[in-house]
GUGURO-134104 format. One record per residue (C-alpha): residue number from 1; x, y, z. Coordinates in nm, 3 decimals. Layout:
! GUGURO-134104
NUM|X|Y|Z
...
//
This chain:
! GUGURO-134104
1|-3.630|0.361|-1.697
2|-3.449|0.572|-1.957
3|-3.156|0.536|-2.167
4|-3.003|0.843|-2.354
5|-2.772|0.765|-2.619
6|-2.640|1.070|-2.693
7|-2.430|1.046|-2.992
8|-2.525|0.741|-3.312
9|-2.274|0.518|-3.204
10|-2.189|0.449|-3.631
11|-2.467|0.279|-3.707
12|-2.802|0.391|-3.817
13|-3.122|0.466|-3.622
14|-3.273|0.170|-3.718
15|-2.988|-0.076|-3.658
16|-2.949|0.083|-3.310
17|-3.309|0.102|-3.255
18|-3.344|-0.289|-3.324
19|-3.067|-0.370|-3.112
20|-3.276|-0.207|-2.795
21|-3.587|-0.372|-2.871
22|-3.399|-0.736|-2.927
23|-3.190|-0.683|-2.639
24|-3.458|-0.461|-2.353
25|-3.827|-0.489|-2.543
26|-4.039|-0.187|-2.380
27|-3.879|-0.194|-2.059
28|-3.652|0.111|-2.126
29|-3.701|0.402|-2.320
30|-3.457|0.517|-2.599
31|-3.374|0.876|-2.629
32|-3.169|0.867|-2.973
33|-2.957|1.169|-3.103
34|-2.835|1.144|-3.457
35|-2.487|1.357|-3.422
36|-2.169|1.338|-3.195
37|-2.153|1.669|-3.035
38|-1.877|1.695|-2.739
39|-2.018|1.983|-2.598
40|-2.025|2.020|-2.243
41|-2.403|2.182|-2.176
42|-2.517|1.973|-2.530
43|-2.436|1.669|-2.322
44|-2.570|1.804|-1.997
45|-2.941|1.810|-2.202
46|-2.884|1.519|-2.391
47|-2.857|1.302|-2.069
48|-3.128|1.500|-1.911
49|-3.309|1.241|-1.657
50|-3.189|0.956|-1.812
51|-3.053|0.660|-1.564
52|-2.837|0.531|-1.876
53|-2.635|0.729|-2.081
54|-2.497|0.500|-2.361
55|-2.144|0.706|-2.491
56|-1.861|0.602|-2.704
57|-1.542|0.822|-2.638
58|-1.619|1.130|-2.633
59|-1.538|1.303|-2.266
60|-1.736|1.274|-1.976
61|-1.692|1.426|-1.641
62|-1.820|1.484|-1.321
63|-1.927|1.869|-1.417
64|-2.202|1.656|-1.649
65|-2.275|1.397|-1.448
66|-2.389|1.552|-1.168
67|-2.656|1.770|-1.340
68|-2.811|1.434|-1.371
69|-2.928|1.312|-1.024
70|-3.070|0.994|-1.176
71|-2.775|0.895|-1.338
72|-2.712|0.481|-1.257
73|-2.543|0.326|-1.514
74|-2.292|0.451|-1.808
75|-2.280|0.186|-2.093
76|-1.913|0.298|-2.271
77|-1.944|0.186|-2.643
78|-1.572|0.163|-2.643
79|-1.322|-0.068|-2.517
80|-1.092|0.202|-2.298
81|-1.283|0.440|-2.070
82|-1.009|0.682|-1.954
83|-1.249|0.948|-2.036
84|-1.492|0.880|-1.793
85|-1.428|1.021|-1.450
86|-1.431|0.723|-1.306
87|-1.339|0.883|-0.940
88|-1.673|1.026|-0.948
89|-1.853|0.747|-1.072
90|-1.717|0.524|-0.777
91|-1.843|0.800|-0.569
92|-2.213|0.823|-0.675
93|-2.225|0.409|-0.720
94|-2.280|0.492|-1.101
95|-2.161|0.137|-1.267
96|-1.975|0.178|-1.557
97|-1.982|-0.117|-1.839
98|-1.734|-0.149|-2.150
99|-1.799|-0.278|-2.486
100|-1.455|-0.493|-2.446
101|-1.446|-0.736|-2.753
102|-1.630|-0.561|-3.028
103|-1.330|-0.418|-3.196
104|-1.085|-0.715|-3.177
105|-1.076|-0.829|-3.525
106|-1.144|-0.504|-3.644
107|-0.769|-0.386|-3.464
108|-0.586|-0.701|-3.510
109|-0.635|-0.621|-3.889
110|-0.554|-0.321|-3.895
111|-0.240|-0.356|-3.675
112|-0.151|-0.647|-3.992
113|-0.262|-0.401|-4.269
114|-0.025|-0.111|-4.091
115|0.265|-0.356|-4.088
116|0.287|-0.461|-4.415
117|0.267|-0.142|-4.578
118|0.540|-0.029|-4.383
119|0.741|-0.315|-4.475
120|0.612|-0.370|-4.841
121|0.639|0.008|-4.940
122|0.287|0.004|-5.038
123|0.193|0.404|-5.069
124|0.545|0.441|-5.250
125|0.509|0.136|-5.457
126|0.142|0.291|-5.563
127|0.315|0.624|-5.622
128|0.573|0.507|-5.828
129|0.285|0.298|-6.061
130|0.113|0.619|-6.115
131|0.449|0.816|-6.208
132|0.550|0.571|-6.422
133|0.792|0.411|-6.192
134|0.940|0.095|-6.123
135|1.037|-0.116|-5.845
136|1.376|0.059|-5.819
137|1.429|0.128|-5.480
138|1.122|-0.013|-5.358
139|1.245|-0.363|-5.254
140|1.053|-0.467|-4.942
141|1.060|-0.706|-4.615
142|0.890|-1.046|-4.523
143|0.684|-1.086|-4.169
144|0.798|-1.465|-4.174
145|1.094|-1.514|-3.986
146|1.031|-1.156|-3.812
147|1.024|-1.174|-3.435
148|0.661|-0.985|-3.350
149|0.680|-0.848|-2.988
150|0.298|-0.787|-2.849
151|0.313|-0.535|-2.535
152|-0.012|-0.692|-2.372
153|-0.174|-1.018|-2.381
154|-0.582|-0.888|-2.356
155|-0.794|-1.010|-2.649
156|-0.648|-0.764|-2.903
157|-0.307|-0.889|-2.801
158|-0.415|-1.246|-2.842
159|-0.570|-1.197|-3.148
160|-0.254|-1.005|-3.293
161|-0.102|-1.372|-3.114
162|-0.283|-1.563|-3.366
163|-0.219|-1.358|-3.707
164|0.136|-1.313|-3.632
165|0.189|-1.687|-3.550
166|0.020|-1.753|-3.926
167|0.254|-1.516|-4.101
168|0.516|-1.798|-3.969
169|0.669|-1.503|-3.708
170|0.860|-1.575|-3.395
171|0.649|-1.396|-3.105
172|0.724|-1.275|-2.765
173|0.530|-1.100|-2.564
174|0.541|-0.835|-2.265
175|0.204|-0.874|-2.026
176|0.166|-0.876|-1.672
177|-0.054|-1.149|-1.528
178|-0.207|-1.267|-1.854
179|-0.264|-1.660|-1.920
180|0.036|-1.838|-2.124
181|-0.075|-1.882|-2.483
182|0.091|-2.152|-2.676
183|0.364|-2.069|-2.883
184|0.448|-1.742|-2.737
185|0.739|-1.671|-2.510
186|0.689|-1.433|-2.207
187|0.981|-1.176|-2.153
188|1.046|-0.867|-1.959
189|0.998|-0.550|-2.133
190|1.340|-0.417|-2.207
191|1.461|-0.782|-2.343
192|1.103|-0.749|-2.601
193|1.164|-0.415|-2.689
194|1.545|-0.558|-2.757
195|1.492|-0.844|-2.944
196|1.166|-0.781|-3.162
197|1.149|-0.642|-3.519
198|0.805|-0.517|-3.458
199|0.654|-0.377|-3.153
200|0.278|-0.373|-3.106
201|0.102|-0.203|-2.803
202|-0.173|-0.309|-2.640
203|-0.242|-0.205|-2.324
204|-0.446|0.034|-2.123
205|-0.398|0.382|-2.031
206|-0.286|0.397|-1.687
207|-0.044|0.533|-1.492
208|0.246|0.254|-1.550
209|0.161|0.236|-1.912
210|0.153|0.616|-1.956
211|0.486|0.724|-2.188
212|0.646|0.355|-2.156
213|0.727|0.415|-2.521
214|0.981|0.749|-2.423
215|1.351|0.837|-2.559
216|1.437|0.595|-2.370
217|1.321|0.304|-2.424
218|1.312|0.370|-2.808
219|1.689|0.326|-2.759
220|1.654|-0.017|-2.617
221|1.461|-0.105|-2.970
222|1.661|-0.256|-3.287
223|1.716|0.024|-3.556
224|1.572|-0.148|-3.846
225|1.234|-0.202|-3.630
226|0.910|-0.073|-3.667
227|0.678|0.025|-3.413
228|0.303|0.005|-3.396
229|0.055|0.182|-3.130
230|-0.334|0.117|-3.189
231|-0.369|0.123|-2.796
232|-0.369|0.438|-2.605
233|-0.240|0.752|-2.796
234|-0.050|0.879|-2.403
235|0.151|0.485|-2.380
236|0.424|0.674|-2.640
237|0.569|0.960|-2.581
238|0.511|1.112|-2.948
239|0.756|1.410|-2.996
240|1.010|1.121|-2.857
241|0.903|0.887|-3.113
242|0.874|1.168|-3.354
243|1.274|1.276|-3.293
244|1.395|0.888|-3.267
245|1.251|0.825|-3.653
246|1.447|1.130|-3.771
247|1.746|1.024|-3.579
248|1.735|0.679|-3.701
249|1.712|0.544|-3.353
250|1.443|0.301|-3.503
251|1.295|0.228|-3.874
252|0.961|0.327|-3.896
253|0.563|0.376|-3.726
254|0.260|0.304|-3.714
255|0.013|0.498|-3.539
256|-0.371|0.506|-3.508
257|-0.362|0.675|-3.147
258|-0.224|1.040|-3.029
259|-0.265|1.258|-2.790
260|-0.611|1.399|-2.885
261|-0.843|1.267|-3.087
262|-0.795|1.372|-3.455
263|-0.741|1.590|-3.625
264|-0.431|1.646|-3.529
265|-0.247|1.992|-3.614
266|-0.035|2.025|-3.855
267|0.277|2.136|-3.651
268|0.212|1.761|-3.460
269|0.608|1.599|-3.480
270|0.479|1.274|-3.615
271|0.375|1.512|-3.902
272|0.720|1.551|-4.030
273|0.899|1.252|-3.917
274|1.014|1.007|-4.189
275|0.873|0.659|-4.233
276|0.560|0.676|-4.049
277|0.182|0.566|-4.146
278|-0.091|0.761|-3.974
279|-0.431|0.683|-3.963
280|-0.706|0.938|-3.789
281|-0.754|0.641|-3.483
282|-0.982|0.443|-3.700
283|-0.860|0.102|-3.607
284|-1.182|0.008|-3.439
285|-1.406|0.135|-3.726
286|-1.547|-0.151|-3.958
287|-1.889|-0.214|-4.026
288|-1.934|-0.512|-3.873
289|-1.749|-0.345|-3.530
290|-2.012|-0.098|-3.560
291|-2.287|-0.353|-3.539
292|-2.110|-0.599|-3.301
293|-2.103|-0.265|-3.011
294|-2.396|-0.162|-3.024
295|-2.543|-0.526|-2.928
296|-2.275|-0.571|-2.656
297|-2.356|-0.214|-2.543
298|-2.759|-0.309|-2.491
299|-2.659|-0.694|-2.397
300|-2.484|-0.469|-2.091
301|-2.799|-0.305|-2.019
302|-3.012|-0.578|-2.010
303|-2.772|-0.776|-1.772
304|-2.733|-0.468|-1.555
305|-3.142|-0.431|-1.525
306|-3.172|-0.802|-1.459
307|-2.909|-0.792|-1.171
308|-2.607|-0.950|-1.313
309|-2.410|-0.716|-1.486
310|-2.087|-0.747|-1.721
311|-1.832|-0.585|-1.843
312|-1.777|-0.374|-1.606
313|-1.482|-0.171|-1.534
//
């Protein structure tokens, strides 16, 4: 049995090569490459024979997939998996695992850290400081009191639940046939996007998620809120967003998601629109994400080879 992981997966050889041994011993064999490379024929020889590929999100499609006729498994060392060709895999019987989980602190904080500089002024408060400024003009909000609406109730959501609930915000929440969680108050979409100062997205990439951020349904938002997507770049329809910021349909963004994978070029709308905070999708990146992944990612081998597989999507 081989696995090809054919990209590092942010940690280093010998973290990743510990995790396989703890996790499979000698059953499988590793076949470790030390760069991300999304070419289509690099990844055609970097999966070779293997029956595992281990990938994170980089794309994957059928033209790959079936130069591999041994191909049984794909481990996804990310939570979403839109850029798999699943159709395919569902044809072949080629199960397909997630790393689900690994990232949830890791996004939770970074949807809090987003936030706050928005509302706090942070870059222009550290720009004025270095020019010799003062607080003129840089007067700020408080979460507490705030009304946090969270599009999607998975784990992210529910961890988002639990930091937004300690700021001492009111929070309502948008997610189709998730479990209640205490404190929070289930709504339709239109009355969330309505009543909440912040909006944070997360939900999948389908079809009914696609663009449900769009002109309008920015309209339906308050104009002195803020909106935050560390989701699915496609859920928001960005030149929308982009025009609704300079219109002063709504206050400000946050955005760690687009549509590509950054970078993103420089005549991209978000670019020029006002009150926005950017980051190059890096929500999921921490150190100890990095680690956490890569043990759920071999934890899904091992269950798959011993007949009881999980995560899978």
């Amino acid at each position: 049995m081989k696995c090809a992981v054919v990209e590092p997966l942010g940690v280093s050889k010998e973290v990743l090569m510990e995790s396989a041994k703890a996790a499979l011993g000698s059953d499988v064999v590793i076949d470790y490459y030390p760069d991300r490379n999304e070419d289509p024929q690099q990844l055609i020889e970097r999966s070779g024979d293997a029956d595992i590929v281990m990938i994170s999100n980089i794309p994957y499609d059928r033209k790959i997939m079936s130069k591999n006729p041994n191909l049984k498994m794909i481990c996804v060392a990310f939570t979403g998996f839109d850029h798999i060709d699943m159709e395919y895999c569902r044809e072949n019987n080629i199960i397909v695992c997630n790393c689900s989980g690994y990232a949830t602190t890791a996004v939770a904080e970074l949807v809090f850290g987003s936030v706050i500089t928005l509302y706090r002024r942070i870059r222009e408060c550290d720009a004025a400081t270095r020019n010799s400024g003062t607080k003129n003009g840089l007067v700020g909000f408080e979460l507490e009191g705030k009304t946090f609406g969270i599009v999607g109730l998975g784990a992210i959501g529910g961890a988002v639940v639990r930091i937004a609930q300690a700021f001492g915000c009111e929070v309502i929440a948008y997610s189709e046939g998730s479990a209640p969680i205490a404190g929070v108050e289930n709504v339709n979409f239109a009355e969330l996007l309505h009543r909440s100062d912040i909006v944070s997205l997360h939900v999948p990439l389908l079809e009914s998620t696609k663009g449900m951020i769009n002109r309008d349904t920015l309209k339906l938002m308050k104009s002195t809120a803020i909106l935050v997507n560390a989701a699915r770049g496609p859920v928001v329809d960005n030149a929308a967003l982009a025009q609704a910021l300079k219109d002063g349909v709504i206050a400000g963004a946050a955005l760690d998601v687009f549509d590509m994978e950054p970078p993103v070029p420089q005549d991209y709308p978000l670019l020029q629109a006002p009150n926005t905070l950017l980051t190059p999708h890096v929500a999921f990146a921490t150190a100890e994400s990095m680690v956490k992944r890569v043990n759920i990612a071999f934890d899904n081998v091992k269950c798959w080879l011993a007949g009881s597989p999980k995560n899978v999507v």
